[in-house]
N, C-alpha and C positions, 0 to 999 in steps of 0.2 A: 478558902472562900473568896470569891470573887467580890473586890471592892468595888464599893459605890455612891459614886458624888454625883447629886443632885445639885446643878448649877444655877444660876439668874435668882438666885432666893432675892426676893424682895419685902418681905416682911414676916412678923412672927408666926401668923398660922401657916403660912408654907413651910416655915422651917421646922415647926413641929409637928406639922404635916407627915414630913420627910424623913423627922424621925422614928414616928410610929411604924412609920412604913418598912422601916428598916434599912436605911441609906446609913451608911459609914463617913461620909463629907456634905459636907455644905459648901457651897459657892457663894461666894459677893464679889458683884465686877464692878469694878473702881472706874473702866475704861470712859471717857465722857462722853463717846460716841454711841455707846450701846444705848437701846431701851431699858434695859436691865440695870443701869444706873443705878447705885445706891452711896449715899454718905455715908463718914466715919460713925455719924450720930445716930445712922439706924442701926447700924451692924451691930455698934455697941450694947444696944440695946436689944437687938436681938440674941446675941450671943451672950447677955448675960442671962437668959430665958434656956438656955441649950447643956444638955447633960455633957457632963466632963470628956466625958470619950470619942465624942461626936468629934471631929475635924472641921473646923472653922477653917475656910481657903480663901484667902483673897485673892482677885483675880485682876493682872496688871498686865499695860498692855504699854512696850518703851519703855519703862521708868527702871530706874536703880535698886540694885540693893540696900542702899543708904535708905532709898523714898520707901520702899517694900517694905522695910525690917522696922522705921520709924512706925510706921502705918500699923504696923501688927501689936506693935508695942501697945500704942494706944487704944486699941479697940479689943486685943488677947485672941489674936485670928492665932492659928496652931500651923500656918501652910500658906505657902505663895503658890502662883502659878503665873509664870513668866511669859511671856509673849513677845521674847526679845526682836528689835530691829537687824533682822538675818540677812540686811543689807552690809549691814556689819562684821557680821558673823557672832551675834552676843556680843560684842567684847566693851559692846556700852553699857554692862551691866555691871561691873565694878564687881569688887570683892565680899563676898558674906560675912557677915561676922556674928551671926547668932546661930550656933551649931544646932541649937533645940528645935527651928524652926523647920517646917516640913519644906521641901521646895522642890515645884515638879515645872518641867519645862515643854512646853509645847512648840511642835513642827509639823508643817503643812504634809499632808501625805504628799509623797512622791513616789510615782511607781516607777521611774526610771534610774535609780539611783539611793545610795544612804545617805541624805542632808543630814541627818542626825548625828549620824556616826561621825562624818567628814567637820561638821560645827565642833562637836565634843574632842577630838581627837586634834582639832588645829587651836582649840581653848579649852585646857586642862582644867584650866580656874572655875570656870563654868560645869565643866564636866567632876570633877570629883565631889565637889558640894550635893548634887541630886538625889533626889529622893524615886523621881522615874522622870520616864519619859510621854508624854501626850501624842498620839497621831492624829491630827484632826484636820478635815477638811477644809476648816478657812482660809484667810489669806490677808495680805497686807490694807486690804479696802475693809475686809469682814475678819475679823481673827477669829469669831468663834460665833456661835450661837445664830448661824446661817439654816438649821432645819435640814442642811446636803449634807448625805453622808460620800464617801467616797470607794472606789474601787475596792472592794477588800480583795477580792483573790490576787492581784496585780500587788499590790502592796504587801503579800506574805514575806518575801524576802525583805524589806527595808523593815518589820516586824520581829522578825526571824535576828535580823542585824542587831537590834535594839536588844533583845535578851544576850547575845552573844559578847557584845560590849558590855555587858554585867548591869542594864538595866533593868529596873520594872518598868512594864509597858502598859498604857491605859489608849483605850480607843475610845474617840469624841465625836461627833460631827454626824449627825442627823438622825443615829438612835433614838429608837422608838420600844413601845412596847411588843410590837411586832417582829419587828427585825433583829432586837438586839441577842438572841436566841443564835440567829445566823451569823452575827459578827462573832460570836465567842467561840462557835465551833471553827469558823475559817483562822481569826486570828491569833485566836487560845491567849487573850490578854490577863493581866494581874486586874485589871481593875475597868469600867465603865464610866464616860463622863455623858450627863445627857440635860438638856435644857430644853429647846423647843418642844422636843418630843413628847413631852411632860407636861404642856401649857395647857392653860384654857383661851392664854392670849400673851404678849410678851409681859413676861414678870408677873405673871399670876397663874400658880399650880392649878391642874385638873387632880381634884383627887383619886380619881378612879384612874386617871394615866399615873401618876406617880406610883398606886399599888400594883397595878397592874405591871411596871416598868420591873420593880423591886420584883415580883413573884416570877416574871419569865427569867430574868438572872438566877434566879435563885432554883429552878427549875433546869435551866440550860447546865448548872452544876453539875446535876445528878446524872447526866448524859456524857460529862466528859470518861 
C-alpha cells in the first residue's frame, strides 16, 4: 500500500482531518522561511491529539542531527525529513544517534544525473541511517512546498537509481488530487508527499482536496 504524508499541517483539525482521511504521516516544517511555520508548542499539542500509528514528521531544512533528534525528543515527532545543505554534500548533518527515529532525506529531482546516489555513496553516514529517499522539485530558495511538480518521465532513471541503491522512494513537489494518479504510474514510488495540493490557502487543509488526494492514491493502487 502506497504511503502517505500529508505535509504543512498547521493545526489540530487538519491533522485529524488527515487522519480520517486516511494519510499514514503528518508533516511539521520547523523551516523559518516557510508559511507553514509551526512551533515546538503547537506540534506538541497536536501530536498529543494523534493516534499512535500515525507518523509525526518533522520537517528541517540545514540543521543537525543533534538539533533534529533533540526536537523530536521534545515534542514525540516519530520521523525527520532532512533538507541538507547539498552544497556540502550533507556532511553538515552530523551523526544519528536515535536508531528508533524515522529519517527520510530529500533531493531536488534531477533529470540529468543520480545526486542521490552520488551524495549517499560519497557519505555513507548519511546514507546507511535512512529510512527513504524524497524526490521533489524544490530548491535551495524554496526546499519544498513550491505547488511545481517536476519532469517525471525524465526523472525515471535517477528513481529507478534510488530503489537500486536499496531505497524507499517517495515523490513530493506539486502533487495534487489530479495528477498524483499520473506520478504513481510513471514513477511506481513507496510513498507520496503532498502540501499545496491539498490547501485551501498556505497551512490550512481543503477538505474535500485532502479526500479527495487520499482516494486517487488509493485508487491508482488498484491499477498498478
Amino acid at each position: 500500500m502506497t504511503w502517505i504524508k500529508i505535509c504543512g499541517t498547521t493545526n489540530i483539525e487538519d491533522a485529524l482531518l488527515a487522519v480520517e482521511a486516511g494519510a499514514d504521516a503528518l508533516g511539521f516544517v520547523f523551516y523559518e522561511n516557510s508559511p507553514r511555520r509551526v512551533t515546538p508548542e503547537v506540534v506538541r499539542d497536536i501530536v498529543a491529539e494523534l493516534p499512535r500509528e500515525i507518523e509525526k514528521v518533522g520537517v528541517f531544512v540545514n540543521e543537525s542531527y543533534e538539533f533534529m533528534e533533540n526536537m523530536a525528543s521534545q515534542i514525540a515527532l516519530t520521523g525527520i525529513q532532512l533538507h541538507p545543505d547539498w552544497s556540502g554534500g550533507g556532511k553538515n548533518l552530523g551523526t544519528p544517534q536515535n536508531a528508533d527515529l524515522k529519517k527520510y532525506l530529500v533531493v531536488p529531482a534531477n533529470s540529468h544525473g543520480s545526486l542521490s546516489i552520488t551524495v549517499t555513496a560519497k557519505n555513507p553516514e548519511l546514507a546507511k541511517f535512512l529510512d527513504a529517499v524524497f524526490l521533489d522539485s524544490g530548491n535551495s530558495h524554496s526546499p519544498g512546498g513550491t505547488g511545481r511538480n517536476f519532469d517525471w518521465l525524465a526523472n525515471v532513471p535517477l528513481a529507478d537509481g534510488i530503489h537500486e541503491a536499496g531505497f524507499e522512494f517517495v515523490v513530493a513537489g506539486g502533487l495534487n488530487p489530479h495528477n498524483v494518479t499520473e506520478a504513481i504510474r510513471i514513477l511506481k514510488p513507496w510513498g507520496v508527499d503532498v502540501v499545496s495540493g491539498v490547501e485551501a490557502s498556505p497551512g490550512k487543509k481543503d477538505p474535500e482536496k485532502v479526500r479527495a488526494f487520499v482516494n486517487a492514491v488509493r485508487q491508482a493502487e488498484k491499477s498498478k
